[in-house]
C-alpha positions in Angstrom: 167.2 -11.9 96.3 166.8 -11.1 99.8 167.6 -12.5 103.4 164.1 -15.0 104.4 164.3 -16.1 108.0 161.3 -18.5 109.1 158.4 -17.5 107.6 155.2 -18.3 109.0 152.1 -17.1 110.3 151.6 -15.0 113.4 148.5 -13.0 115.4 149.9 -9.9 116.3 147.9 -7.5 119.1 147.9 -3.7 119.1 149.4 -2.8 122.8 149.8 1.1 121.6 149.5 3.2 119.3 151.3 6.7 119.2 151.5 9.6 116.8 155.2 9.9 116.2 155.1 12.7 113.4 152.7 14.8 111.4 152.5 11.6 108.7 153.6 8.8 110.5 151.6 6.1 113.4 153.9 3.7 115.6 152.0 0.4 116.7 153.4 -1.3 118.9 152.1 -5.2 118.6 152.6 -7.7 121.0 150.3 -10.4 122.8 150.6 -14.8 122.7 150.6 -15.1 119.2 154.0 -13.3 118.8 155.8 -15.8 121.4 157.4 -17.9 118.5 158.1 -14.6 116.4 161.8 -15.1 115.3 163.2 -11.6 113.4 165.4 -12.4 110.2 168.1 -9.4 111.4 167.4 -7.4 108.3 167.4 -3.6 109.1 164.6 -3.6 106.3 162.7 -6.8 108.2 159.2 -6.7 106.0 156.1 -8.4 107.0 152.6 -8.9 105.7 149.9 -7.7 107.7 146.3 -9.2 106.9 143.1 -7.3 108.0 140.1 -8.5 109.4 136.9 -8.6 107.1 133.9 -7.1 107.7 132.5 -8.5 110.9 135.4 -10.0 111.7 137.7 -9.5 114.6 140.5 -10.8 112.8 141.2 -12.6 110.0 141.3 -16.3 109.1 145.0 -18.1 110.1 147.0 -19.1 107.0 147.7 -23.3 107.2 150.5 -24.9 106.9 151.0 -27.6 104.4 154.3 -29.3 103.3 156.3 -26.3 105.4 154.1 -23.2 102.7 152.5 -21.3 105.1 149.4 -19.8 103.0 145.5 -19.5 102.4 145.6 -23.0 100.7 142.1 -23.2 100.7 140.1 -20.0 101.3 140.3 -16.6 99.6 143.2 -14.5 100.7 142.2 -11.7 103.2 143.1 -8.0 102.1 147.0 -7.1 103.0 149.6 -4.4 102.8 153.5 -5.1 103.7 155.5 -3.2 106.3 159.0 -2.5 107.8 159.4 -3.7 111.6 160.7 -0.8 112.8 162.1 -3.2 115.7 161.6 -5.8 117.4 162.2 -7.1 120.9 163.3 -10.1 121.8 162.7 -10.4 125.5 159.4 -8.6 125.5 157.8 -10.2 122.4 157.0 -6.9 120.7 157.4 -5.3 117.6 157.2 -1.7 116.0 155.8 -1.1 113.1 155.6 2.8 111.4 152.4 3.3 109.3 152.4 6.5 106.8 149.3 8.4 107.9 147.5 9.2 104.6 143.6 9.3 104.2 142.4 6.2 102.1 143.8 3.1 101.8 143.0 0.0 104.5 146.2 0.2 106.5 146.1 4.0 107.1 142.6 3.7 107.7 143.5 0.9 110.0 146.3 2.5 111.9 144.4 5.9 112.6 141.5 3.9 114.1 143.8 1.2 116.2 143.2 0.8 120.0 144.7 -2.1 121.9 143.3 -5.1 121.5 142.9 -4.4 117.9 144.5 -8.0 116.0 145.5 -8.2 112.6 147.2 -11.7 110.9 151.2 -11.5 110.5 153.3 -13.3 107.9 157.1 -13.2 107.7 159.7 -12.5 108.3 161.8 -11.3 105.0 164.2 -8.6 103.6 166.8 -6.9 101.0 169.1 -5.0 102.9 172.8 -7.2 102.8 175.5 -4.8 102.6 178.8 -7.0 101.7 181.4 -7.6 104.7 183.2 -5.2 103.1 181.8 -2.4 102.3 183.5 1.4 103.6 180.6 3.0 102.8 176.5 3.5 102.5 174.0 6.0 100.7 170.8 5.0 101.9 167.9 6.7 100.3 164.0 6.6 100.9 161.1 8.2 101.2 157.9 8.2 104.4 157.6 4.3 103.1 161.4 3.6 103.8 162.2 5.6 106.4 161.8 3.5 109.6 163.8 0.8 107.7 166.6 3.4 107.0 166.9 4.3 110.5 166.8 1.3 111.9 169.6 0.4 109.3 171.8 3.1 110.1 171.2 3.0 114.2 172.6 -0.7 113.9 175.9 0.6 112.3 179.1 0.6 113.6 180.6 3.3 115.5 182.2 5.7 112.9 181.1 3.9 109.9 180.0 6.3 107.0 176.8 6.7 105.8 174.8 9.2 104.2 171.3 9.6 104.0 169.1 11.2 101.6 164.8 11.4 102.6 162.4 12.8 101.3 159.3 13.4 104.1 156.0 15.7 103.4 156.5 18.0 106.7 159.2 19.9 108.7 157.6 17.2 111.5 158.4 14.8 109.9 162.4 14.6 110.0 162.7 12.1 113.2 166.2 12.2 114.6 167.9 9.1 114.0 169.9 8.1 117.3 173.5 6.3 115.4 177.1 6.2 116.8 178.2 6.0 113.0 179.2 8.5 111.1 175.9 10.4 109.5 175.8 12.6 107.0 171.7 13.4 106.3 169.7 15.1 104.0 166.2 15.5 104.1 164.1 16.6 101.5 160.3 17.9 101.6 158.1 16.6 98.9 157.0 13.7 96.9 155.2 10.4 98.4 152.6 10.9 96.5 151.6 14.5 96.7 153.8 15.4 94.3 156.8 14.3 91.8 159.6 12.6 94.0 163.1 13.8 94.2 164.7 11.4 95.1 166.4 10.0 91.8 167.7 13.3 91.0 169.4 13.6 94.6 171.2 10.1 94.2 172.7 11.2 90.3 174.3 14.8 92.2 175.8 12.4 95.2 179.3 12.9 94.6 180.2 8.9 96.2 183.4 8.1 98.0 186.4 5.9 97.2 186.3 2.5 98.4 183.7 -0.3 98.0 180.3 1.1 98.4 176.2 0.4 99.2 173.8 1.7 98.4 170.2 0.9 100.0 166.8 2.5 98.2 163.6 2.2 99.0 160.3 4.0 98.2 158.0 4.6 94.9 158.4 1.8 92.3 158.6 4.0 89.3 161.8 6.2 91.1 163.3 3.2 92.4 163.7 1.3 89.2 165.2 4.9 87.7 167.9 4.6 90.7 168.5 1.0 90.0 169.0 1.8 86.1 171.6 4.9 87.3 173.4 2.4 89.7 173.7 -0.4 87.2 174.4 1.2 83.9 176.1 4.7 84.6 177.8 4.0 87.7 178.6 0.4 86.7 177.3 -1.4 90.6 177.5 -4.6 90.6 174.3 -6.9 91.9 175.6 -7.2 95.2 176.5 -3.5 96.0 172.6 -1.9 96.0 169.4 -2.8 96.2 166.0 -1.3 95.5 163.1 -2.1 96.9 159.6 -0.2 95.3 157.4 -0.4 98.2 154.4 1.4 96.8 153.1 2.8 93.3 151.9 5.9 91.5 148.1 5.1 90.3 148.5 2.1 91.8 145.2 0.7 90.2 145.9 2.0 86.8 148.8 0.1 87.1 147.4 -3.5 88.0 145.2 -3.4 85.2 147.9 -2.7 83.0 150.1 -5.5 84.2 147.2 -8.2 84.6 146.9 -8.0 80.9 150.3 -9.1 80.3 150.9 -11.0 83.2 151.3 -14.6 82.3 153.7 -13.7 79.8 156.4 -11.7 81.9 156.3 -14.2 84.3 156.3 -17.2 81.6 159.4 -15.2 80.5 160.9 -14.9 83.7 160.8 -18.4 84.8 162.3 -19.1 81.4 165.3 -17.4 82.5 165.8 -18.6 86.0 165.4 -22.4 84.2 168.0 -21.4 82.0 170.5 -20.7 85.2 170.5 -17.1 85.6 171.5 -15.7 88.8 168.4 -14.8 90.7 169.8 -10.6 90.5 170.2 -11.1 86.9 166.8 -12.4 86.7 165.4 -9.5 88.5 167.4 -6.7 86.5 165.8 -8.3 83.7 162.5 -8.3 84.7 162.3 -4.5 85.4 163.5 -4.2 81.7 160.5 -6.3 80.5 157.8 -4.0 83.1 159.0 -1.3 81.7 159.1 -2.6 78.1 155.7 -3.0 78.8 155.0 0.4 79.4 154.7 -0.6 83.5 
């Protein structure tokens, strides 16, 4: 499930770059490239960013064929998808938060952008879709989700209830969230990576208001799939009250190698049911029963 937009290809150009908290980067992107950039309105708008090779001072452009924009015909260039933090419309630029770790090619990337910099753009999509009516939100992430959740709660209404529940690595890191709604926040230190989250247990001890609910999660795969299994099964949510979104993984590699050898059948068995007319939630609750059946 999720809100689309027109997705297509973009080059988008570092105009600055600015250290916003001890673990997080802001580039700002903008240049010709992004003229034609239309945002989906998600508050968790997601892109792909595609990095330039070695020797390269950006990467290959994705084709077009039959309206699918994609490498049709040459090897995919090394990517990583992010949150737009925001986007503006009359300027033709867009925000995009980076968690500063060490390793990995978009931290490295970030740390090391100067203007000029390009990197390949594909998108838009997103999750968040809180019903029309909804009285309330418990939005929950970690470093990974947190521009999206303040993004998400500075485009609520004025008064409208929402709590928030993140968990950052530093003190520095808790960014005031400018909102004429109602907020209610919580901010945890800990987790994304450096140590076990806390997040899941912090959703079960939410005591959650009266009224038709939503809630939004987004961060480690592993903790957002124990959230989604709370919401579903113990609190009884139906598809269209939450989502959760894992936007990065524990042992990431140990992972991949595990799920490439079983591959072809979980997604044989998926496309099963979505042939058979399952709803395209359904389908998705089901598959993370059969990752983690598969130990993944």
């Amino acid at each position: 499930m999720g809100i689309k937009g027109v997705q297509r290809f973009f080059y988008a150009e570092v105009v600055s770059t600015e250290r916003i908290s001890p673990s997080l980067v802001r580039v700002v992107f903008g240049g010709d490239g992004l003229a034609d950039y239309t945002s989906n309105g998600a508050a968790d708008e997601c892109v792909s960013l595609y990095f330039a090779g070695e020797g390269e001072d950006k990467p290959p452009a994705m084709t077009e064929k039959d309206g699918d924009w994609a490498y049709h015909d040459i090897d995919e260039p090394e990517y990583r998808n992010y949150s737009v933090r925001s986007w503006d419309a009359t300027a033709k630029e867009m925000s995009i938060d980076f968690v500063a770790h060490k390793g990995g090619i978009a931290a490295s990337w970030a740390l090391a952008a100067a203007p000029g910099d390009v990197l390949g753009l594909w998108g838009p999509r997103g999750w968040y879709d809180p019903p029309s009516d909804t009285a309330w939100q418990l939005l929950v992430a970690d470093l990974t989700g947190l521009p999206a959740l303040s993004r998400a709660v500075e485009e609520l209404p004025d008064g409208f209830p929402v709590r928030a529940i993140v968990e950052v690595l530093d003190n520095g890191d808790k960014i005031p969230i400018e909102t004429n709604a109602d907020l209610s926040i919580e901010w945890l230190i800990g987790g994304n990576g450096h140590g076990p989250s806390r997040l899941a247990d912090a959703v079960r001890a939410e005591t959650l208001p009266d009224g038709q609910g939503y809630v939004w999660f987004a961060g480690e795969a592993a903790t957002s799939r124990d959230v989604r299994k709370y919401l579903r099964k113990e609190r009884g949510f139906g598809n269209a009250q939450f989502e959760t979104i894992g936007y990065w993984r524990v042992r990431a590699e140990e992972w991949l190698q595990k799920y490439e050898a079983v591959e072809d059948r979980l997604h044989s068995e998926y496309q099963q049911l979505i042939d058979a007319g399952a709803a395209e939630a359904d389908a998705d609750n089901r598959w993370e029963e059969m990752l983690e059946e598969a130990g993944l």
